[in-house]
VEXNU-259186 format. One record per residue: z negated, y, x of N, C-alpha, C, CB in turn; residue in one letter. Coordinates in steps of 0.001 Angstrom, whole numbers, plus 500000, padded with zeros to 6 digits. Glycine has a CB too. Layout:
<sites>
<site <Z; Y; X>; <Z; Y; X>; <Z; Y; X>; <Z; Y; X>; "a">
...
</sites>
This chain:
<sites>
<site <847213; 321666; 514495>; <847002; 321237; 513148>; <845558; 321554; 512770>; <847320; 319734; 512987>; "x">
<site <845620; 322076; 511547>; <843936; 322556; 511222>; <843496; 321480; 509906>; <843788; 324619; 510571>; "x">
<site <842126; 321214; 510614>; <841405; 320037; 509442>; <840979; 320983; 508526>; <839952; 318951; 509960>; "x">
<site <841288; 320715; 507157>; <840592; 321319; 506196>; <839850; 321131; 505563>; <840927; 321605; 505656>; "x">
<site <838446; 320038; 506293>; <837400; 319529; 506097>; <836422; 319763; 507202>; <837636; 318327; 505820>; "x">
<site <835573; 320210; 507495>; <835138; 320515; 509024>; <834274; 319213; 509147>; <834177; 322131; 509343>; "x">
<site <834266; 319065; 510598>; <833742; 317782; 510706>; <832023; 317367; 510595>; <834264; 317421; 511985>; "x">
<site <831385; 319108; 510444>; <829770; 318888; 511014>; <829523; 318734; 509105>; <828689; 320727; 512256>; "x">
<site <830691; 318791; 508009>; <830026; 319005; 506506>; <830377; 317739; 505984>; <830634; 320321; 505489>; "x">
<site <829005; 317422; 505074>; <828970; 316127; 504642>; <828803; 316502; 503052>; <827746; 315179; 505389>; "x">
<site <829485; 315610; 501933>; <829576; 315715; 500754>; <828331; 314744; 500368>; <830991; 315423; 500270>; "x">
<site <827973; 315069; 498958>; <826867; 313655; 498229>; <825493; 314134; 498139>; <826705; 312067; 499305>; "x">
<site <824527; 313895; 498068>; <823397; 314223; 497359>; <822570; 313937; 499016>; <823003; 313130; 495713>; "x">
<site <821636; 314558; 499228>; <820529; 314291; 500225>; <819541; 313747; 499373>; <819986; 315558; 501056>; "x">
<site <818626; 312869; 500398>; <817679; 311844; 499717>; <816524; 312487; 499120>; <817154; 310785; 500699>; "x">
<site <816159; 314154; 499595>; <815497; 314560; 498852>; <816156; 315268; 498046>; <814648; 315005; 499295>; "x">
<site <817312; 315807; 497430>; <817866; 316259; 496336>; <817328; 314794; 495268>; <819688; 316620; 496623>; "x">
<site <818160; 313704; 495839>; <817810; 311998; 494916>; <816609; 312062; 494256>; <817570; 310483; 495955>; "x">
<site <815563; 312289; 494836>; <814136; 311845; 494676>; <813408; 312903; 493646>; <813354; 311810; 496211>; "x">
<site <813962; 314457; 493825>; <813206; 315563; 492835>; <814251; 315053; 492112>; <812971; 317389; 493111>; "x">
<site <815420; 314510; 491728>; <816280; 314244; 490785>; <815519; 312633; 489565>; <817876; 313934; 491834>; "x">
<site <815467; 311974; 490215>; <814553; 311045; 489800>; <813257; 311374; 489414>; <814445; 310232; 490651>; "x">
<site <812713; 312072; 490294>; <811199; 312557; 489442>; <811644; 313353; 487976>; <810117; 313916; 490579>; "x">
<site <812026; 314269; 487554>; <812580; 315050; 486890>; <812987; 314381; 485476>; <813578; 315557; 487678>; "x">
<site <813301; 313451; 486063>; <814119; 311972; 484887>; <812727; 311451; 484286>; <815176; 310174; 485992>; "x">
<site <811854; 310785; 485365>; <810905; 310059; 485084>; <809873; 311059; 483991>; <810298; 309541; 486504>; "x">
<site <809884; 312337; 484472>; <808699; 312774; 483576>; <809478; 313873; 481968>; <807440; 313946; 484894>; "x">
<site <810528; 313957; 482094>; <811075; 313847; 480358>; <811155; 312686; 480018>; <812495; 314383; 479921>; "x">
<site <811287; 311413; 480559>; <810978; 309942; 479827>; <809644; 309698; 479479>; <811330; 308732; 480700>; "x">
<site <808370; 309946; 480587>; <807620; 310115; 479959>; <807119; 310983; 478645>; <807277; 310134; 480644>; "x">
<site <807865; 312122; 478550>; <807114; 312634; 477629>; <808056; 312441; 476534>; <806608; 314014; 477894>; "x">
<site <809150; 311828; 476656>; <810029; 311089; 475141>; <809411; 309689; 474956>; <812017; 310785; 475364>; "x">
<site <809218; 308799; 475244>; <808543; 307683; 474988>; <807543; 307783; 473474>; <807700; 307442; 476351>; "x">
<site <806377; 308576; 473865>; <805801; 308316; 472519>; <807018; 308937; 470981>; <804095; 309303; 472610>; "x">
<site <807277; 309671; 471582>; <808153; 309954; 470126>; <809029; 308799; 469940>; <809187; 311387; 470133>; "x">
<site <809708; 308370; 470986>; <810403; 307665; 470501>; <810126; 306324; 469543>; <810933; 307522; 471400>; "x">
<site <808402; 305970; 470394>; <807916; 305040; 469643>; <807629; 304789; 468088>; <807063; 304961; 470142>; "x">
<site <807311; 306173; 468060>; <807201; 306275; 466560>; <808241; 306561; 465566>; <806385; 307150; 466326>; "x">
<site <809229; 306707; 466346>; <811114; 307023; 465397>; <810642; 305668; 465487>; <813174; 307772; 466212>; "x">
<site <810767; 304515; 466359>; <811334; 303317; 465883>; <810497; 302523; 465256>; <811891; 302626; 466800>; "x">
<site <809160; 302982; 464943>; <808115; 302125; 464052>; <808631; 302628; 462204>; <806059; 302759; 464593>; "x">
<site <808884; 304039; 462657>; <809257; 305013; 461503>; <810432; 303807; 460923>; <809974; 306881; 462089>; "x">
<site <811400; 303492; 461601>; <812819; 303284; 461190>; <812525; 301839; 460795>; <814081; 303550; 462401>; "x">
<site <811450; 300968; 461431>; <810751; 299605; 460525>; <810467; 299500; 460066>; <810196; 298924; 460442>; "x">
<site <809929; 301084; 459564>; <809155; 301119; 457907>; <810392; 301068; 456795>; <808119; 302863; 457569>; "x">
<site <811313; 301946; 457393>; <812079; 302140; 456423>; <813163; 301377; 455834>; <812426; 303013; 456653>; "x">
<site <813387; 300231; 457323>; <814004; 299112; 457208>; <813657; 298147; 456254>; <813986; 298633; 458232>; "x">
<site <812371; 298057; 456075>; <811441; 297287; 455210>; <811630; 297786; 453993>; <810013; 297335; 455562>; "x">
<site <811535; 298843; 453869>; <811361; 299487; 451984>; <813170; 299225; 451616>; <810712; 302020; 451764>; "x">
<site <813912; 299757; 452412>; <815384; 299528; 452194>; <815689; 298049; 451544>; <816156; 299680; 453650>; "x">
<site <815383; 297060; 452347>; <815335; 295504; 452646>; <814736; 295190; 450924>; <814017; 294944; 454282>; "x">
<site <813414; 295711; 450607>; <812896; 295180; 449112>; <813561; 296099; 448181>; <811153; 295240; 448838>; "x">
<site <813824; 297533; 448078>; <814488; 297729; 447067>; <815769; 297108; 447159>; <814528; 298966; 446830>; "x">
<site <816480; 296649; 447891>; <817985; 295908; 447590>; <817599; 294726; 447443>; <819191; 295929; 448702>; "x">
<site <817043; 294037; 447962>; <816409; 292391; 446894>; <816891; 292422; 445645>; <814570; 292201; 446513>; "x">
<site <815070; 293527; 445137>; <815080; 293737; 443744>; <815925; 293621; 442477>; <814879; 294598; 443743>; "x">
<site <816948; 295229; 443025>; <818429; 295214; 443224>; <818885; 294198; 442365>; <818898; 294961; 444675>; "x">
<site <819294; 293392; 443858>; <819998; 292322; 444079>; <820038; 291451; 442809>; <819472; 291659; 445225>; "x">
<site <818668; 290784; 442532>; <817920; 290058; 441847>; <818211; 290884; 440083>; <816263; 290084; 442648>; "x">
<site <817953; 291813; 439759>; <818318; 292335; 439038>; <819684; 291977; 438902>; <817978; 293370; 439193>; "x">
<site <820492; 292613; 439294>; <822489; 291918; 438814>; <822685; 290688; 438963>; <823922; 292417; 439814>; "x">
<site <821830; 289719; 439308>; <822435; 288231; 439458>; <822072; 288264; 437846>; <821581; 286830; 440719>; "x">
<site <820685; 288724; 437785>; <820360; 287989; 436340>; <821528; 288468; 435629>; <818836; 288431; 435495>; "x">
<site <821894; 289709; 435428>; <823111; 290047; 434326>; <824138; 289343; 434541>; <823656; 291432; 434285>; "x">
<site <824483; 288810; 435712>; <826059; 288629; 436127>; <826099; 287294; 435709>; <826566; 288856; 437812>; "x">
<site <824741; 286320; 435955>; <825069; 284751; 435833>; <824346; 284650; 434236>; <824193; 283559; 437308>; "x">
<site <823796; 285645; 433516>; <823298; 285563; 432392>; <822472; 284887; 432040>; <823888; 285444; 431786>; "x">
<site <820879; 284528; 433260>; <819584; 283788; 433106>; <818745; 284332; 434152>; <819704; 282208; 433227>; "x">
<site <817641; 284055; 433661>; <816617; 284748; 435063>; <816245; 283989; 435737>; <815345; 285455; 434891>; "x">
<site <816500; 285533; 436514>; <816680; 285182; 438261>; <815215; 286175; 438331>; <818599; 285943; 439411>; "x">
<site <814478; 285727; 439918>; <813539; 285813; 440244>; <813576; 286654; 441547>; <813082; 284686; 440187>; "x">
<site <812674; 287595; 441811>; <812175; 288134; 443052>; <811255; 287931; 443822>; <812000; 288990; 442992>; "x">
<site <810906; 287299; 444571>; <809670; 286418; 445774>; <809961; 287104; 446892>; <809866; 284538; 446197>; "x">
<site <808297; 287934; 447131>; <808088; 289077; 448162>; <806995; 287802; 448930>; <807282; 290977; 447450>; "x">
<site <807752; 287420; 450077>; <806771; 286904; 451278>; <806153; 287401; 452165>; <807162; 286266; 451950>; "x">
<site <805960; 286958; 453355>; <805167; 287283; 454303>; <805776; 289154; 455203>; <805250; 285702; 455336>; "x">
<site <804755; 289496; 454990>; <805676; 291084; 455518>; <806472; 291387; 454509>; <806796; 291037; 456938>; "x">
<site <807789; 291638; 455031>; <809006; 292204; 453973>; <809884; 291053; 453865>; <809968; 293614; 454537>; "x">
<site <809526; 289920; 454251>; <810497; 288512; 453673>; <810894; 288712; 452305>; <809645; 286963; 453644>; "x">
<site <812035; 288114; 451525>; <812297; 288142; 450418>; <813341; 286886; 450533>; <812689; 289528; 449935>; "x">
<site <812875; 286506; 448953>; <813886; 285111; 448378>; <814564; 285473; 447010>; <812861; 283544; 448027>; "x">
<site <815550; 285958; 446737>; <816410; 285964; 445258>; <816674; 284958; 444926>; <817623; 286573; 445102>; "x">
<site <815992; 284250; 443516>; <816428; 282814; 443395>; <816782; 282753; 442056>; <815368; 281716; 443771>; "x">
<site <817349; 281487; 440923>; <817280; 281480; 439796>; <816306; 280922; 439353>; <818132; 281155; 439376>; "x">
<site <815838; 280877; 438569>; <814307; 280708; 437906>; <814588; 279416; 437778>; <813772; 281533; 436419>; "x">
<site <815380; 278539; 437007>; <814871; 277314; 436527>; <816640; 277297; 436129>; <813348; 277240; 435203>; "x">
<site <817268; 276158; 436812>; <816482; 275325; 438006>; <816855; 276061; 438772>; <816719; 273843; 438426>; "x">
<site <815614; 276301; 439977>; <815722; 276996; 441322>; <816337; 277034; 442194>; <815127; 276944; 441862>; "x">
<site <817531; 278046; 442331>; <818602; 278010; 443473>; <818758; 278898; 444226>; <819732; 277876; 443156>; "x">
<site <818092; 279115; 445389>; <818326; 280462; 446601>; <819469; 281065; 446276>; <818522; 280050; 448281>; "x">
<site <819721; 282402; 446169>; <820590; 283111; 445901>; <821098; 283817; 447265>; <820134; 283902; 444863>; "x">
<site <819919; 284051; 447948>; <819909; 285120; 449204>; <818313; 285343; 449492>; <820749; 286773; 448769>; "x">
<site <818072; 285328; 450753>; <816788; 285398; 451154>; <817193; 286472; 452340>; <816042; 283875; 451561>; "x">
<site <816017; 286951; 453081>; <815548; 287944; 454130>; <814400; 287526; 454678>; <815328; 289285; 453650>; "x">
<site <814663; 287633; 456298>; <813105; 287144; 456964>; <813064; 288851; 457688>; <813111; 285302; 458511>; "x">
<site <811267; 288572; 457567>; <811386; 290184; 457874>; <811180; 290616; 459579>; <810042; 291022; 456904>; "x">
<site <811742; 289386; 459949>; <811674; 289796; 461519>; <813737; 290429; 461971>; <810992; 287780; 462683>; "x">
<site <814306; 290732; 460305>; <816223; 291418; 460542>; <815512; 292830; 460492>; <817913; 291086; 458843>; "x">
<site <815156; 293530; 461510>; <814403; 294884; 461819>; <813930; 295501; 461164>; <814858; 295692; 462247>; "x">
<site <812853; 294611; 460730>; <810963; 295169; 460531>; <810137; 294422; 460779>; <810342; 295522; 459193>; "x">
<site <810022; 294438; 462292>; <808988; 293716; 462493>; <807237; 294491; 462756>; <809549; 292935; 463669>; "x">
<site <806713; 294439; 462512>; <805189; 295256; 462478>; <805078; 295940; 461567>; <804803; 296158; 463505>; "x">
<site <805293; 295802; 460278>; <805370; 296195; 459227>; <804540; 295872; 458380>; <806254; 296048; 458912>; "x">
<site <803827; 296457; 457401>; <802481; 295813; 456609>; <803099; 296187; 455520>; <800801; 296385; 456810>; "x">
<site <802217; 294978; 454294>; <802754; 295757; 452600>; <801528; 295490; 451985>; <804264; 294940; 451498>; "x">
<site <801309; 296171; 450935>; <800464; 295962; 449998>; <800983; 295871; 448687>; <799593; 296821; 450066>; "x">
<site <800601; 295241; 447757>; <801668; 294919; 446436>; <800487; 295481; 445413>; <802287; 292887; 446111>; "x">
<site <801228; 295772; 444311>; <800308; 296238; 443017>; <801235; 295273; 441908>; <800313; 298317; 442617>; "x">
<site <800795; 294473; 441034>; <799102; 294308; 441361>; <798734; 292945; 442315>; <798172; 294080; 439721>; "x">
<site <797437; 293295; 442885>; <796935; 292586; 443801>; <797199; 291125; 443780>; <795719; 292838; 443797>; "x">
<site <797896; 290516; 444972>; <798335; 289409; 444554>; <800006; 288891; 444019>; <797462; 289330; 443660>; "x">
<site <800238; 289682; 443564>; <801417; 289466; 442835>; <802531; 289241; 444051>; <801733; 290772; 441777>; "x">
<site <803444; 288503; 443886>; <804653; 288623; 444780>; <806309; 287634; 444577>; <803944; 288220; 446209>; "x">
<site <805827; 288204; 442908>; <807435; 287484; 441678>; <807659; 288591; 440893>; <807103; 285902; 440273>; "x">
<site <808794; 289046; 440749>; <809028; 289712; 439696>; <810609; 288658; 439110>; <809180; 291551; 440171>; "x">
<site <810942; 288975; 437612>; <811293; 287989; 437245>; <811975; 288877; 435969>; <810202; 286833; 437155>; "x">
<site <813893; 288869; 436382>; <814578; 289730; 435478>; <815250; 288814; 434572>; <815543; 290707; 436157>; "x">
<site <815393; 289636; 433155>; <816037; 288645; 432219>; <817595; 288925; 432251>; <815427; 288791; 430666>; "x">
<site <818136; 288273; 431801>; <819452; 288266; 431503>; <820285; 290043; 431426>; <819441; 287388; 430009>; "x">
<site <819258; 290281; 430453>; <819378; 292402; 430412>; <818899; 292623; 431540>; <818306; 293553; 429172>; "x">
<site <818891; 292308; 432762>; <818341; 293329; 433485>; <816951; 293644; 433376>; <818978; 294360; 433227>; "x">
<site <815894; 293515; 432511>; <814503; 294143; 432145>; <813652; 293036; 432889>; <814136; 294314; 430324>; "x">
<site <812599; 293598; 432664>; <811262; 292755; 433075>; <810994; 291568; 432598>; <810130; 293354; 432773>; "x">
<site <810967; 290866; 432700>; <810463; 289288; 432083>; <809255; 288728; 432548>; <811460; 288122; 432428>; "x">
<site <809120; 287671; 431687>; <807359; 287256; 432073>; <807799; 286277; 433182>; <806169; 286312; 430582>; "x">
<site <806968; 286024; 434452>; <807144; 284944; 435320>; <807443; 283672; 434661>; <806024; 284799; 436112>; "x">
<site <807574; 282319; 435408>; <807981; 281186; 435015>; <806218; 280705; 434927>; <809217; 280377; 436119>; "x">
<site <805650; 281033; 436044>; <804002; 280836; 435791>; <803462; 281272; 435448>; <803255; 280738; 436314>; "x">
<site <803771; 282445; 435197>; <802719; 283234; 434021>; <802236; 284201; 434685>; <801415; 282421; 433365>; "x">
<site <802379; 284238; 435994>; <801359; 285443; 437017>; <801723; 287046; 436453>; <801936; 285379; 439112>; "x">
<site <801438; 287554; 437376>; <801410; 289388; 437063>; <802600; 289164; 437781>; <800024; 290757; 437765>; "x">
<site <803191; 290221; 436971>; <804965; 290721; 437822>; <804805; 291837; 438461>; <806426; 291143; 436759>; "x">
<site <805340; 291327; 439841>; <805374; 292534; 440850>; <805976; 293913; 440361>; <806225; 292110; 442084>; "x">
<site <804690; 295037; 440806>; <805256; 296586; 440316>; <805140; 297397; 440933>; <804852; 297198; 439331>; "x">
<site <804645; 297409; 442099>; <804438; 298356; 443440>; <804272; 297724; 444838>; <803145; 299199; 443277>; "x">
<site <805218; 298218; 445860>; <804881; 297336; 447316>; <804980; 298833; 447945>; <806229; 295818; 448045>; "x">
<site <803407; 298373; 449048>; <803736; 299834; 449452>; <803910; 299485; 451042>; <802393; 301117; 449037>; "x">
<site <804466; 299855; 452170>; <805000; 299355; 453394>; <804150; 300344; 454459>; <806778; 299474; 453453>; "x">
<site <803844; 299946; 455229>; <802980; 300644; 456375>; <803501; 300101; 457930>; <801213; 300204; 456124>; "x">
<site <803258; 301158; 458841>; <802895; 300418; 460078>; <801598; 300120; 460573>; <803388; 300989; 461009>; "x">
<site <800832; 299595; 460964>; <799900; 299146; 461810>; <799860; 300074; 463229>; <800222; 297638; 462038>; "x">
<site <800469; 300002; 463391>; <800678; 300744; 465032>; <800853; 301939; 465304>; <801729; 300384; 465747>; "x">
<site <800718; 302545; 463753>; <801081; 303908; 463985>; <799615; 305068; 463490>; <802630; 304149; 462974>; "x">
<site <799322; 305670; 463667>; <798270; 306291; 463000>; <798392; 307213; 461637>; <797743; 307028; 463968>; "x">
<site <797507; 307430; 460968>; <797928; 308141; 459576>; <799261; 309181; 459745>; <796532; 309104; 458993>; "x">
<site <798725; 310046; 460492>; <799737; 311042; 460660>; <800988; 310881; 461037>; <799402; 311795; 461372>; "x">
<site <800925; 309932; 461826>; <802697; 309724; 462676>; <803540; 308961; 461648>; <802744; 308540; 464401>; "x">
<site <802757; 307629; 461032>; <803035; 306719; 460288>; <803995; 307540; 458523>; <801383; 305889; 460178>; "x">
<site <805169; 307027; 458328>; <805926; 307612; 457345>; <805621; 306493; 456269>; <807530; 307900; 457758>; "x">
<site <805136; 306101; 455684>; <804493; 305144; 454723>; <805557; 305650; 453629>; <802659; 305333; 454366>; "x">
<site <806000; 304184; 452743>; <806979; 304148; 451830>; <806958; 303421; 450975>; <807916; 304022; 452188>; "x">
<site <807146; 303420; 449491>; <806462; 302957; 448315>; <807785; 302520; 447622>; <805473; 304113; 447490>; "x">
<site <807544; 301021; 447113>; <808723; 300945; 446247>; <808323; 300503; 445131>; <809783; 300171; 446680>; "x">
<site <808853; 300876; 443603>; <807904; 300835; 442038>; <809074; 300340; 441554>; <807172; 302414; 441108>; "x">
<site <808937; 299355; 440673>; <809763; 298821; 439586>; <809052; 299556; 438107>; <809691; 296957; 439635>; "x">
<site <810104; 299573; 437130>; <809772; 300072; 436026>; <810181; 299103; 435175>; <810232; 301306; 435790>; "x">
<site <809501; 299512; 433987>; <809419; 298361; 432962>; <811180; 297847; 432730>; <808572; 299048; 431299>; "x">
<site <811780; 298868; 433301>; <813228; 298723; 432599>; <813785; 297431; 433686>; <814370; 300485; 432655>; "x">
<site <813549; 297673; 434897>; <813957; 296549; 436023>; <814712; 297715; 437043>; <815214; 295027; 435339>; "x">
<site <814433; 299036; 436774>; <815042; 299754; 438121>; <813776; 299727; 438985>; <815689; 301476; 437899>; "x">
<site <814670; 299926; 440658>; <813712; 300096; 441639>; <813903; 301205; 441914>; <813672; 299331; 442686>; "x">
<site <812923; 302094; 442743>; <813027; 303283; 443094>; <812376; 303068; 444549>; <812387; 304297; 442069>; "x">
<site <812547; 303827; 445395>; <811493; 304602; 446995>; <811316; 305508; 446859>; <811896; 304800; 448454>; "x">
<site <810118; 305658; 447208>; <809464; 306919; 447257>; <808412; 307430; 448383>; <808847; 306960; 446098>; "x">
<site <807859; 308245; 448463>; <807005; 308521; 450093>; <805892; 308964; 448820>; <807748; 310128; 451748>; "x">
<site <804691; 308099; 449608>; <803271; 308311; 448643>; <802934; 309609; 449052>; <801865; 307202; 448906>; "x">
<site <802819; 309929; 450343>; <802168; 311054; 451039>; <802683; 312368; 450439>; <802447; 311002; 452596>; "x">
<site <803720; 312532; 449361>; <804141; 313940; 449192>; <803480; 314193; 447549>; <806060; 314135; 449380>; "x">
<site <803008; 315161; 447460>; <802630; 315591; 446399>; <803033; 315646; 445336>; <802430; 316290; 446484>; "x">
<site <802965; 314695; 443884>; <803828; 314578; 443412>; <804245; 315914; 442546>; <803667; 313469; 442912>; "x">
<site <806380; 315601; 442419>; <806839; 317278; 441879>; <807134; 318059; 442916>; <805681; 318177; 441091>; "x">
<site <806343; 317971; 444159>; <806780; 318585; 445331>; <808228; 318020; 445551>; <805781; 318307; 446541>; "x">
<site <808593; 317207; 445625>; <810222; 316763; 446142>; <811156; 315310; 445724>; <810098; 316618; 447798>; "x">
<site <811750; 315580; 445607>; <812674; 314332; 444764>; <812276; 312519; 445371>; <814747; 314735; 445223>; "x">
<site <811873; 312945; 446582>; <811023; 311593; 447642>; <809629; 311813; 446865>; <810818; 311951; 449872>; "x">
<site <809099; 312103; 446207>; <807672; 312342; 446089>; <807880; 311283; 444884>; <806991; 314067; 445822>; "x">
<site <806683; 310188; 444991>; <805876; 309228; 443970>; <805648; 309841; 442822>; <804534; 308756; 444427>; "x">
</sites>
């Protein structure tokens, strides 16, 4: 009877095949890591600008739908509260740690963080009187100018929101500010 396996051959990986196999792994992980870091700071930025233009949005059609104004409250980071103006009833809120966390904003104008739609849909004056939010612009911290995809969101007098990328020249591209 003939074995049709010989007995001196062994199947499976030798421990140094294992080990240049593992090294090999380790150093394309190293050199994917930083990119990857910055896809996923990238994708917190964008989580963030996504997150306030649908607020806005949001806040915008309640006012038409329930026919009184409703309010937009930009908190800490990219937090947001959709409420009705008077009397004040949470509609829907966002904490900005639902994936964007390390995320920075800056609002125009300085300070501001209500915008406040009328019944049409349009701009309305706050309940306090403040400046109505008209530009939030979203950053990472952790990322440096270049890597960092920075993203701008503008309300217009009418009550639409838009995104836009500051960094592109404007006219250069349909993303361009």
């Amino acid at each position: 009877m003939l074995n049709a396996f010989p007995a001196n051959r062994h199947s499976g990986f030798s421990l140094t095949e294992l080990m240049v196999g593992i090294a090999i792994m380790g150093i394309l992980l190293g050199l994917a890591m930083p990119s990857f870091r910055i896809w996923l700071q990238n994708s917190q930025i964008r989580n963030a600008a996504e997150s306030v233009q649908n607020g806005i949005q949001r806040a915008r059609a309640e006012a038409v739908a329930r026919n009184t104004n409703v309010e937009f409250v930009l908190g800490v980071d990219s937090s947001w509260v959709v409420r009705v103006a008077n009397p004040v009833s949470v509609i829907e809120s966002r904490a900005s740690t639902e994936g964007s966390q390390n995320v920075t904003r800056t609002v125009l104008p300085a300070g501001a963080t209500t915008i406040t739609f009328s019944n049409l849909g349009a701009v309305a004056t706050n309940a306090d009187a403040s400046a109505a939010l008209a530009q939030v612009d979203l950053d990472s911290p952790l990322l440096s100018a270049a890597d960092s995809k920075d993203l701008r969101v503008t309300v217009g007098v009418g009550g639409n929101a838009r995104m836009c990328d500051p960094n592109l020249a404007s006219g250069s591209s349909p993303r361009a500010c």
